[in-house]
C-alpha positions as CSV (number, residue, x, y, z in Angstrom):
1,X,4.4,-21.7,-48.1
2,X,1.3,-23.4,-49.8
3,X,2.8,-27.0,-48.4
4,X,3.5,-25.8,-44.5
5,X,-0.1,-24.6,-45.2
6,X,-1.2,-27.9,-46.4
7,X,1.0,-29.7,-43.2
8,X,-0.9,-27.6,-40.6
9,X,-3.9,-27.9,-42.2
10,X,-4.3,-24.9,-42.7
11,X,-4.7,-25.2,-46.5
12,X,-8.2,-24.6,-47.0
13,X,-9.1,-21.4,-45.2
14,X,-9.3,-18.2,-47.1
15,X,-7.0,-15.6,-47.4
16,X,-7.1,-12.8,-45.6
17,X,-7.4,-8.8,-46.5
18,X,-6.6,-6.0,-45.1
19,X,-10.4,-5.5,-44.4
20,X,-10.6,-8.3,-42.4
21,X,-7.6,-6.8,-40.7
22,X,-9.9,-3.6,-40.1
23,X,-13.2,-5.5,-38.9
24,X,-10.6,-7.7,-35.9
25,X,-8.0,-5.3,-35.3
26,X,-5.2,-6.9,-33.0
27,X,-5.8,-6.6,-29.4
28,X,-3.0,-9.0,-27.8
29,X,-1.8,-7.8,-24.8
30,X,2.0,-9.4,-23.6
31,X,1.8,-8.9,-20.0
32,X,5.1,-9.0,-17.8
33,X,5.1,-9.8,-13.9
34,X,7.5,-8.5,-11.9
35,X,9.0,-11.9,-10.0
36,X,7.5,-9.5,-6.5
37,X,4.1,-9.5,-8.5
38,X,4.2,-13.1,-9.0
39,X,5.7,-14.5,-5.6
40,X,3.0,-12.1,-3.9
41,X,-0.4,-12.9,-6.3
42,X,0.8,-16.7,-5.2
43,X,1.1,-16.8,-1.5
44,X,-2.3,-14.5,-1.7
45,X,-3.5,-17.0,-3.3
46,X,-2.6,-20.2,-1.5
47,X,-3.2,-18.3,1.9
48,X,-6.6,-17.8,0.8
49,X,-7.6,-21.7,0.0
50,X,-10.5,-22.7,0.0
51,X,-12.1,-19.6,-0.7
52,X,-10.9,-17.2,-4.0
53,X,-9.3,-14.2,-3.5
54,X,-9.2,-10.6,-5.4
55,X,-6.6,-8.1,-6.2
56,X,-5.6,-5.4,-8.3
57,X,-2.2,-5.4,-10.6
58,X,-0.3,-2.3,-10.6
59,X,1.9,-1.2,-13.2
60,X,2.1,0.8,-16.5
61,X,1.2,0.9,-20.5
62,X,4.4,0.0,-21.9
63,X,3.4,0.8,-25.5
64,X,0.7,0.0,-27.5
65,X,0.7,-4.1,-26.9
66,X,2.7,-4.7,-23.8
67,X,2.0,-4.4,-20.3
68,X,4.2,-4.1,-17.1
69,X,2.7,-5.0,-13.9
70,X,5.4,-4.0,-11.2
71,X,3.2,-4.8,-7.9
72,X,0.1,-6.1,-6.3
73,X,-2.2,-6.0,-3.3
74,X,-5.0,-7.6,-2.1
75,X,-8.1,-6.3,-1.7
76,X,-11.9,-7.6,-0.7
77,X,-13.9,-8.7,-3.5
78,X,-16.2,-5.9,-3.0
79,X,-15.7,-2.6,-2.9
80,X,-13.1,-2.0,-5.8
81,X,-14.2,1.9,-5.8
82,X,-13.3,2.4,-2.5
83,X,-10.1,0.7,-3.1
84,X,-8.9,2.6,-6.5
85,X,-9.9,6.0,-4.4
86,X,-7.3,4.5,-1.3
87,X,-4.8,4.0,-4.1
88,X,-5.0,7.0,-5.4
89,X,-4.2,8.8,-2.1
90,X,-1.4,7.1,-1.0
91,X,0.3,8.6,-4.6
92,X,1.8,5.8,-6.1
93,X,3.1,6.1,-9.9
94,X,1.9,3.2,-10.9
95,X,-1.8,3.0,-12.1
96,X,-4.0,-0.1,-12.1
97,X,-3.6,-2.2,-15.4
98,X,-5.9,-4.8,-14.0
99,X,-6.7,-7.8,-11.5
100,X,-5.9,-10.7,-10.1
101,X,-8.1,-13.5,-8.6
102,X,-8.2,-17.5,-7.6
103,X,-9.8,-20.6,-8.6
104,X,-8.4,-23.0,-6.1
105,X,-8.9,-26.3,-7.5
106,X,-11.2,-25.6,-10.5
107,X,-8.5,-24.5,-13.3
108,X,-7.3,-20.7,-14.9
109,X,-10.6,-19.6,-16.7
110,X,-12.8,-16.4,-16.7
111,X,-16.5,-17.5,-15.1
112,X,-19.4,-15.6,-16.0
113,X,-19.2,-12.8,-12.8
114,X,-15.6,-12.8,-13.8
115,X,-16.5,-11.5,-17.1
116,X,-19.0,-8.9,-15.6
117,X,-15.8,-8.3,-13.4
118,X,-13.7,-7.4,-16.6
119,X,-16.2,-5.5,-17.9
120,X,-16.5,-3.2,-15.0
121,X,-12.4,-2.5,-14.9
122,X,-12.3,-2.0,-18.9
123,X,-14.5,0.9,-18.0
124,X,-11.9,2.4,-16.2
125,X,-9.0,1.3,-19.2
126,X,-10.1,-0.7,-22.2
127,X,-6.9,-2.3,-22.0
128,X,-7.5,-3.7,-18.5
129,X,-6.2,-7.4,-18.0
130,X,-7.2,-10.3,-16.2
131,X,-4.8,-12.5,-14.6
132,X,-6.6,-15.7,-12.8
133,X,-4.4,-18.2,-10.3
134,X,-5.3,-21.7,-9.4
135,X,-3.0,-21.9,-6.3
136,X,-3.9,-25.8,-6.0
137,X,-2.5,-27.0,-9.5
138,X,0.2,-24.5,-9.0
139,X,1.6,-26.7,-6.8
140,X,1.5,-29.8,-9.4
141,X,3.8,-27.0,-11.7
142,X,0.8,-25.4,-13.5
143,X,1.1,-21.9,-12.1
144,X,-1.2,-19.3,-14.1
């Protein structure tokens, strides 16, 4: 073990405990997009080129690490309340397990009012995700 260590340079960094297990518990997420999902946060997103667009992922908490998002639809950038209290009345199964949005052009990255963004839909579920589309270099075969 201590020579793959010493090939991936990873040699020299100290061992770990189960403390520092305990300070930076695991919060991976695997997310899995229904092919529908996909083929539908895509056209959204190349429809909507120039300008980014929003949407919300729909789906379920498949156990403690994995996440199943089954549909999407788009929505305006603002007024996300308004939007969860529409979803809600139409009485759909699936509950919101996060968003979707476009950088056309500029890469797959979080910005700073992306982040705010995050933070405001981990207040509805801590385990929240989001999922960010650049429709332009999806096109050159670098989809998400």
């Amino acid at each position: 073990m201590e020579r793959l260590l010493r090939l991936t340079g990873l040699s020299g960094l100290p061992k770990g405990s189960p403390q520092d297990v305990l300070k930076h518990p695991d919060t991976c997420e695997i997310l899995y997009v229904s092919s529908l999902a996909l083929l539908k946060m895509l056209r959204h997103s190349r429809a909507g080129v120039p300008m980014e667009v929003m949407g919300l992922m729909l789906g379920e908490f498949v156990d403690d690490f994995t996440i199943s998002v089954i549909d999407v639809f788009a929505m305006p950038q603002s007024g996300t309340t308004k939007m969860l209290e529409m979803l809600n009345r139409t009485g759909r199964a699936e509950m919101v397990v996060g968003w979707y949005h476009s950088h056309p052009g500029f890469g797959c990255w979080l910005s700073g009012v992306d982040i705010a963004t995050q933070r405001s839909f981990e207040a509805l579920s801590d385990r929240a995700v989001a999922l960010v589309i650049d429709p332009i270099q999806s096109v050159k075969g670098k989809v998400l």
